[in-house]
VMD Tcl script that draws the C-alpha trace (Angstrom):
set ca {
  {-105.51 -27.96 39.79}
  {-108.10 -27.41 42.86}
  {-110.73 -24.82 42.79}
  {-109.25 -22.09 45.16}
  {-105.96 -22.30 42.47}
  {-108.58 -21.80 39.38}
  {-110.37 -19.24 41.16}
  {-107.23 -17.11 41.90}
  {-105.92 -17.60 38.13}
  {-109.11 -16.71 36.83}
  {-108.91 -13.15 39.20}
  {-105.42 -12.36 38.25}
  {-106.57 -12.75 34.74}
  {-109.39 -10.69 34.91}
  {-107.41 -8.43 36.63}
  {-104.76 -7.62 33.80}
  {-107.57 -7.10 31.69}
  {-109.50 -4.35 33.09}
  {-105.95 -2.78 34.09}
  {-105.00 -3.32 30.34}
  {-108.52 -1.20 29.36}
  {-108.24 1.43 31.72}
  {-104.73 2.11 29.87}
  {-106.61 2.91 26.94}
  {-109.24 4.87 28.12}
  {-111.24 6.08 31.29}
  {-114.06 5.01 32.94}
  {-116.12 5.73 35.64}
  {-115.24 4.97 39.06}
  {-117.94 3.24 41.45}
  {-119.05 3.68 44.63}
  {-116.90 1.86 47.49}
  {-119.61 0.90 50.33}
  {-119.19 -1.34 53.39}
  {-119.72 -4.58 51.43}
  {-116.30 -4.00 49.46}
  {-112.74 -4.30 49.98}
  {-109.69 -2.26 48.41}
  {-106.11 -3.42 47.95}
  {-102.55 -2.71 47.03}
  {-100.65 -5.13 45.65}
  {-96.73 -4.33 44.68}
  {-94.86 -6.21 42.27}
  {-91.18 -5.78 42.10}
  {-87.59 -7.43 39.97}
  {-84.15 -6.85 39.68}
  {-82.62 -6.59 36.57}
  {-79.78 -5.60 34.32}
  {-79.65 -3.32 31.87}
  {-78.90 -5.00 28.19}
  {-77.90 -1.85 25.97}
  {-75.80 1.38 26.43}
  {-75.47 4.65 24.91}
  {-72.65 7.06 25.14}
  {-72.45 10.36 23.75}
  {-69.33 12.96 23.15}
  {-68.44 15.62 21.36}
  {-65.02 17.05 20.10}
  {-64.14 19.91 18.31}
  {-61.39 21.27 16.32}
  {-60.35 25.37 15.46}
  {-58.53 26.54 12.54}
  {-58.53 30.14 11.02}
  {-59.79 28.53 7.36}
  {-62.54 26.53 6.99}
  {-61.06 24.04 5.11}
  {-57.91 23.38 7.62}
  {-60.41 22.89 10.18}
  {-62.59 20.91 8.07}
  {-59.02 18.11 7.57}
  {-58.37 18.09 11.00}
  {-61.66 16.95 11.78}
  {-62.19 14.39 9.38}
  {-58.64 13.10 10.85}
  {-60.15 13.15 14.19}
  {-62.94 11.50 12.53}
  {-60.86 8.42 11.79}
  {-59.11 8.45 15.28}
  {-62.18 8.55 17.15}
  {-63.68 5.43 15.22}
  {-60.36 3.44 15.31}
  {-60.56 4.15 19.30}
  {-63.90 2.77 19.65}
  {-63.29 -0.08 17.10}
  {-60.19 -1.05 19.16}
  {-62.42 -1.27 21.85}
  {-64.57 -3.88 20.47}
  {-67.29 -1.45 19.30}
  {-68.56 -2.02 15.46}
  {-69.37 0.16 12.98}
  {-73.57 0.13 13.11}
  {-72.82 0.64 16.97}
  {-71.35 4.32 16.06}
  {-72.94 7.51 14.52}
  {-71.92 11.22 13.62}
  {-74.00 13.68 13.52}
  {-73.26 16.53 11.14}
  {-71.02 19.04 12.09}
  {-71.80 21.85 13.83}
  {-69.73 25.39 11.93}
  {-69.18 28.63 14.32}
  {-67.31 31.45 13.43}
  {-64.91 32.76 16.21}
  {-64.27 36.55 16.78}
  {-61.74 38.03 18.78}
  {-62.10 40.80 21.36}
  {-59.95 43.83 20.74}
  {-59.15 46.51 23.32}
  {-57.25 49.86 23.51}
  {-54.81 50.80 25.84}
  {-57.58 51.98 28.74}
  {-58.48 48.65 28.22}
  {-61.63 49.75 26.75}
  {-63.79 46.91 24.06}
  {-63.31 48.47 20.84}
  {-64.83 45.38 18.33}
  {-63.45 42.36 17.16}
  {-62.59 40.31 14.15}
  {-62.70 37.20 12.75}
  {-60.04 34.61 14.25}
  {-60.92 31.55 12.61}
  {-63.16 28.57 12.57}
  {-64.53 26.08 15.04}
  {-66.34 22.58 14.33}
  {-67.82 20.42 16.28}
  {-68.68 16.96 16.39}
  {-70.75 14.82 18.31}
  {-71.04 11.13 18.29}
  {-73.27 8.71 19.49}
  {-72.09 4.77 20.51}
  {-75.42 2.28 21.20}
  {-74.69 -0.96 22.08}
  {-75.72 -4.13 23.73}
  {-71.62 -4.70 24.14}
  {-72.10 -2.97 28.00}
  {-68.55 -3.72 28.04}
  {-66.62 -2.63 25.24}
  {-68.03 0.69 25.83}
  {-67.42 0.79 29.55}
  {-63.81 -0.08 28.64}
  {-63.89 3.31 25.89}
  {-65.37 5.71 28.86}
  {-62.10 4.83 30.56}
  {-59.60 5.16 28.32}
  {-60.46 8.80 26.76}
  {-56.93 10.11 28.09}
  {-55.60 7.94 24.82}
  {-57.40 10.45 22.30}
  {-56.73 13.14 24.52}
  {-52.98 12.36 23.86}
  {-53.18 12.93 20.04}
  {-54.77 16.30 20.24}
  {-58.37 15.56 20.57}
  {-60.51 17.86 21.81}
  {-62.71 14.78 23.51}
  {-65.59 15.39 26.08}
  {-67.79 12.79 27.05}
  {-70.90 12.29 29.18}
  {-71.18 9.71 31.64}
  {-73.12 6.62 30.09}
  {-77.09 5.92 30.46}
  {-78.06 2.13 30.78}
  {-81.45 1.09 29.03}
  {-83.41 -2.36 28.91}
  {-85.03 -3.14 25.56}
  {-87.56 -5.80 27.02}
  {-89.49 -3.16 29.45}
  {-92.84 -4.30 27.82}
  {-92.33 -7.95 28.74}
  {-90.91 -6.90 31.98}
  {-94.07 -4.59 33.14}
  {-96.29 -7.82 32.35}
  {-94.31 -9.98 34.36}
  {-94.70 -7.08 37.45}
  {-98.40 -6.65 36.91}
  {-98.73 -10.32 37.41}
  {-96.64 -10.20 40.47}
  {-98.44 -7.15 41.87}
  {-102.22 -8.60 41.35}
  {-101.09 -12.37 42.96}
  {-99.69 -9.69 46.34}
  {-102.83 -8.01 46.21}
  {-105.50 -10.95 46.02}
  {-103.35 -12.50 48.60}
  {-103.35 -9.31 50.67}
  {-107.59 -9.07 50.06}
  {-107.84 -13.11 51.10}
  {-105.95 -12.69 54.24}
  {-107.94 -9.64 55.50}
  {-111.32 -11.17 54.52}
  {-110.38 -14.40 56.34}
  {-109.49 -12.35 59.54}
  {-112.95 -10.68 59.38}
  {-114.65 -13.96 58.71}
  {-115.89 -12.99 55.56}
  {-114.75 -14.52 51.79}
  {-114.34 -12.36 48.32}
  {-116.47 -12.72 45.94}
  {-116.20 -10.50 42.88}
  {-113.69 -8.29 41.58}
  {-115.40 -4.90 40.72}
  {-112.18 -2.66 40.02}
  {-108.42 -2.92 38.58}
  {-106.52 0.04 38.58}
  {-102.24 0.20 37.90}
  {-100.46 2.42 39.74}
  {-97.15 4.15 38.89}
  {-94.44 2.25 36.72}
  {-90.83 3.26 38.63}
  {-87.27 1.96 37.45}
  {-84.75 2.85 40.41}
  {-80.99 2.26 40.95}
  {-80.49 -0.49 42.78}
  {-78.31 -0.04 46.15}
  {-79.00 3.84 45.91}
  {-81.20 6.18 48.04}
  {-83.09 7.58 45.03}
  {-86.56 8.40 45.57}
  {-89.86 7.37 43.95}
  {-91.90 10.28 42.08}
  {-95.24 10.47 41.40}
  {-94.60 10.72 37.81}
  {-92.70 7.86 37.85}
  {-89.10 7.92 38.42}
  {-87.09 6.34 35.07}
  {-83.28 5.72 36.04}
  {-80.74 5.55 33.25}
  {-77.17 6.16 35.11}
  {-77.26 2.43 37.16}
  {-76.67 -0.35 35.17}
  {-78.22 -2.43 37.89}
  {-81.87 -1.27 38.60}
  {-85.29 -2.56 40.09}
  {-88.67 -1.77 38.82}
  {-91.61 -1.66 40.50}
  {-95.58 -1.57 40.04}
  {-98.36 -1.25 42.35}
  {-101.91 -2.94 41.46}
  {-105.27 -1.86 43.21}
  {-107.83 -4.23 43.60}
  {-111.56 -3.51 44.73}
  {-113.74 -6.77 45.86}
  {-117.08 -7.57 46.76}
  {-117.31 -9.03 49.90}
}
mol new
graphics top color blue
foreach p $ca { graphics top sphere $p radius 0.5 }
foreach p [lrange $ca 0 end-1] q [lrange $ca 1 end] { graphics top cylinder $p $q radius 0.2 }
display resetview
């Protein structure tokens, strides 16, 4: 390895560290003057999304509690033996408890006047929750909801968000990326202006964004964090400060 290779690894490194201790606390900022030099690096991937979680809800009305109460545990069964069929397995599913409402029913008199109401019955309602790293076998379910439908189930579903569960490795890997673009970008203007860098005095991350990919979806200054594309791209910008 020549020098100018061991002199750039040995920035990049230093880099991620000071950018790793400024995530864990603050610190003072220094003085820029006419000796230094400040850059933006960006770092950027493409990637897939490797688990998916789907949420729904159905509900069921009956004027006793514990009619209501059978035809939900029936829809119960139906709902799982859909998303089994599906190739989704058991640890992939969960119920949460279910939700009880009494339903009342308006009454009016013959001006069409309110008058009260009474009680018409029971309504429960379930929601379930499918998380999985089968992306397809749960795609497949979103499409095919008209089959529970059919038997009498109340079924409403949302439309799928996408996650990645290796976001930590993958925000290294762009930190890297975005320090290498920005001591390349602080090389290249301190060549033009005959001049050389010398030490790194300041590492500072900028905002962490995960966008669609192919879509027109703006960055925020919070940070934008897509869940709805299965195919995204993150991005990270890096500012460097050098002495010159």
């Amino acid at each position: 390895m020549n020098k100018s290779k061991i002199i750039s690894s040995s920035i990049i490194g230093l880099a991620l560290v000071i950018i790793s201790f400024k995530l864990a606390s603050s610190w003072e900022k220094t003085h820029v003057g006419f000796n230094n030099i400040s850059v933006t690096g960006l770092g950027t991937e493409n990637f897939d999304s490797d688990l998916i979680v789907w949420k729904a809800s159905f509900s069921r009305n009956a004027f006793t509690l514990s009619e209501a109460n059978s035809l939900m545990k029936s829809d119960i069964e139906a709902v799982k033996s859909f998303l089994k069929s599906n190739g989704i397995n058991d640890k992939e599913i969960s119920f949460s408890s279910l939700k009880i409402n009494r339903n009342y029913k308006q009454l009016y008199n013959n001006e069409g006047n309110a008058t009260g109401s009474i009680f018409d019955g029971f309504n429960l309602l379930q929601e379930v929750v499918v998380e999985s790293k089968n992306l397809a076998a749960v795609e497949k379910s979103t499409t095919q909801v008209g089959n529970l439908i059919e038997q009498g189930i109340e079924f409403t579903a949302d439309e799928p968000d996408y996650y990645y569960t290796k976001l930590a490795d993958l925000k290294l890997e762009l930190l890297k990326g975005a320090t290498q673009d920005a001591l390349r970008r602080a090389e290249s203007i301190a060549e033009n202006a005959k001049s050389h860098i010398k030490n790194l005095k300041e590492a500072e991350m900028g905002v962490f964004q995960i966008t669609g990919q192919n879509t027109n979806e703006d960055y925020s200054w919070g940070g934008s964090f897509n869940t709805k594309s299965k195919h995204k791209t993150a991005s990270i910008t890096v500012k460097l400060s050098f002495e010159l």
